[in-house]
N, C-alpha and C positions, 0 to 999 in steps of 0.2 A: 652659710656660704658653702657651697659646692666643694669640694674635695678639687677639682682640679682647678678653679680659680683661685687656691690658696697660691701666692706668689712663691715660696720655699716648694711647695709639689711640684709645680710646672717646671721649675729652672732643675728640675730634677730630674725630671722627662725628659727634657731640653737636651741636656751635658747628657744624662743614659745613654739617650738614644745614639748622638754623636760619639760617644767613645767604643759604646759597640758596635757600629757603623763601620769604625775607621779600622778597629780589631779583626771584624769579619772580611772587610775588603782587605786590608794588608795582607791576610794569609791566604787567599788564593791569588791575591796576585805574585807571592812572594814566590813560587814557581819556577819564576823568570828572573834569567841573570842580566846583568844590564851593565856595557863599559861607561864609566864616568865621562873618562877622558872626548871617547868616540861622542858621548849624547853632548858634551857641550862645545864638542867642535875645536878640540887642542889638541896639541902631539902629547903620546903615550907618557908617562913620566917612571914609566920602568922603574918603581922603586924594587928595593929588595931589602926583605924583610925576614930572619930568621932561615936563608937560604935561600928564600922563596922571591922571583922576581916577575912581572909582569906589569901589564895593566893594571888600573882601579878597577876592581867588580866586584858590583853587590846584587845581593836581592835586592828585588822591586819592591819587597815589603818594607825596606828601611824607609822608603819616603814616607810611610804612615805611622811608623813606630812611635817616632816622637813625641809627633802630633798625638797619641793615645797615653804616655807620659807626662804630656804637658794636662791634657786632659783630667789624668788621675793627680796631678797636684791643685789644679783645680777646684775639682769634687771633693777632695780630702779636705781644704779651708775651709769648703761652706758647712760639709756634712760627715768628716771624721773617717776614720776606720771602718765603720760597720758600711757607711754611705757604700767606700771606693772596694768593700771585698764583698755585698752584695752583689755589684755591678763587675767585679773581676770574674766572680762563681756564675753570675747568669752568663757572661760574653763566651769560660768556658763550654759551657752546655750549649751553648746558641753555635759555637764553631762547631763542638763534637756532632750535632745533630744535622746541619748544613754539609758537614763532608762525609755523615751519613746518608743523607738523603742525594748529595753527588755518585756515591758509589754505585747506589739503586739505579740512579740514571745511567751508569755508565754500564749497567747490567743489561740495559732493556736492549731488544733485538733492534736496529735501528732501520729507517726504510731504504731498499738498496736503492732508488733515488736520491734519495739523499747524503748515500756514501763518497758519493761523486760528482755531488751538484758543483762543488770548488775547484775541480779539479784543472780550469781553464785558469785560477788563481795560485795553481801553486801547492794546490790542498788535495792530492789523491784521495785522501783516504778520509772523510769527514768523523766516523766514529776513531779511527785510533788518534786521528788531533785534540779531540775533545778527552778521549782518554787519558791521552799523555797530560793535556795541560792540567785540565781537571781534579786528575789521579793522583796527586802528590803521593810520595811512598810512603810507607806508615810510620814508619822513625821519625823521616821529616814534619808529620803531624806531632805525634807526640814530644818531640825537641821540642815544637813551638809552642805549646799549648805548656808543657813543664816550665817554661824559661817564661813566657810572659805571667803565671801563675805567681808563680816565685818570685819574677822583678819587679810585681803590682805589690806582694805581703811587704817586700823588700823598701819600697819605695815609702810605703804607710809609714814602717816602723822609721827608717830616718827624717822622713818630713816632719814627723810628730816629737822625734827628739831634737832636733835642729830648734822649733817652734818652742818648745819648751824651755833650751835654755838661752834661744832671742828675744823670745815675747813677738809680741805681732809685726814690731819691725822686721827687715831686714827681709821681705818677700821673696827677692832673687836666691836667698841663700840658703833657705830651706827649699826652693823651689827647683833650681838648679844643682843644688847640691842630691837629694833623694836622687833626683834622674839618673844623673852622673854615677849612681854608686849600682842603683836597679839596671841601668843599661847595661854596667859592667856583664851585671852575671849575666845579661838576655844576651849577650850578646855571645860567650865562650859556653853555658849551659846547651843552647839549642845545638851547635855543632857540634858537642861533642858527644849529646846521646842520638844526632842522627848519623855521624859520618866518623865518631871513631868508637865511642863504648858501645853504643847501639848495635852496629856489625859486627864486632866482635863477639856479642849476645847470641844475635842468631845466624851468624855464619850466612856463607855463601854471600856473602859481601866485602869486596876489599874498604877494610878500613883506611883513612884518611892518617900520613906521614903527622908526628905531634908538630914538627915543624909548618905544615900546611895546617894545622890544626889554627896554633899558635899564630901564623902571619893575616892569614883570613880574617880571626875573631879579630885582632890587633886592628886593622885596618879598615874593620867595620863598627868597632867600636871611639876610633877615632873619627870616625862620619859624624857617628850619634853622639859623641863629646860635643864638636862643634855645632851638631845641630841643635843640643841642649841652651849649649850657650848663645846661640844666636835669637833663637825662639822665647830669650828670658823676658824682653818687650811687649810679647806677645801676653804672658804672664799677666803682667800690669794692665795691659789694654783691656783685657778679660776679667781683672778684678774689676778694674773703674766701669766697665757697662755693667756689671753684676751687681755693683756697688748701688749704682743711677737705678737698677732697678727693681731695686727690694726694698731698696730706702737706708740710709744709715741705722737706722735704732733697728730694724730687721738684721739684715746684715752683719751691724755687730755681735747679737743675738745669738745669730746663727754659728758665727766665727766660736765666738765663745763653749757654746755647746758641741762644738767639734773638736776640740781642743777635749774640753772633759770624756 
């Protein structure tokens, strides 16, 4: 049999591909701040939080976070620790070399027709739009790249003790639970080595008030609580096609051997 018609290789491609998809797309779109309240059409709800009041706003990246948590609990059932931090170290190196190869572009002389073909849109300046969006600052890369790094080891290590002392029952609670704990730190790690210890490292940046620290992470980490636990359905939905398509005696197999 062919290597890629082994049913465990292919569902491995499969979920790979998807979860560094969703990790590579989250962080360049993650750029962009976006109000809650304004995208679904409801009055402000001005909370205030550690001093700090306003609107809901997050990054754009939180829509995919999840989705890439829910993924690595996933991956981790079928194929264990080595599966989900193969595929955390490649999504690594596949981001770092992707906003390597943007920076190159953002280097290149661009044609002055096209500096200004938008410019009937809104868009003067076609190379500093692409720079700005593109450019993310270097903190903000490495926040994000240190906190998803961390809340994927993070996430192994409690999924697999949760699984250990429930046994194969109780899906939602090592499923939901890893996330909940990995979110935590992705969620306070990335702000605070791009917007308060970060600046403070290499100057000429005002660092971020702990209070705005503190109400930010707070605020985006209670998105990704709910989105954790909302997404737990999803879980099961994902087991039961994976299930239908390995076969029970496969699948169990597999289970077991990720578990060891």
């Amino acid at each position: 049999m062919h290597i890629i018609q082994n049913k465990a290789t292919r569902l491995f491609i499969i979920l790979g591909g998807f979860f560094i998809a969703n990790a590579l797309i989250a962080e360049f779109i993650g750029v962009k701040i976006f109000a809650l309240e304004d995208s679904l059409g409801i009055e402000a709800l001005n909370w205030n939080l550690f001093g700090q009041s306003g609107s809901l706003q997050f990054t754009a990246g939180v829509l995919l976070w999840p989705v890439v948590f829910v993924m690595t609990d996933v991956i981790n059932e079928y194929y264990g620790k080595r599966g989900v931090r193969l595929l955390s170290y490649l999504a690594v190196g596949l981001i770092s070399y992707a906003f390597l190869m943007v920076y190159l572009a953002i280097a290149l002389a661009p044609a002055a027709w096209w500096v200004g073909i938008n410019e009937a849109n809104g868009v003067p300046d076609m190379q500093a739009a692409f720079s700005t969006v593109f450019g993310q600052g270097l903190l903000i890369i490495v926040g994000s790249l240190v906190a998803f790094l961390l809340g994927q080891i993070i996430d192994v290590l409690v999924f697999h003790r949760i699984k250990k002392a429930t046994g194969e029952g109780k899906v939602w609670l090592r499923a939901t639970g890893s996330t909940l704990v990995s979110q935590f730190i992705d969620s306070f790690v990335v702000l605070y080595i791009a917007f308060v210890g970060g600046p403070q490292l290499v100057g000429g940046i005002e660092p971020w008030a702990w209070s705005q620290f503190l109400a930010i992470g707070t605020v985006n980490y209670i998105y990704k609580f709910a989105m954790a636990i909302g997404l737990t359905p999803v879980i099961y939905l994902a087991h039961d096609i994976i299930d239908r398509y390995l076969g029970a005696s496969l699948a169990s197999e597999m289970k077991k051997k990720a578990t060891e």
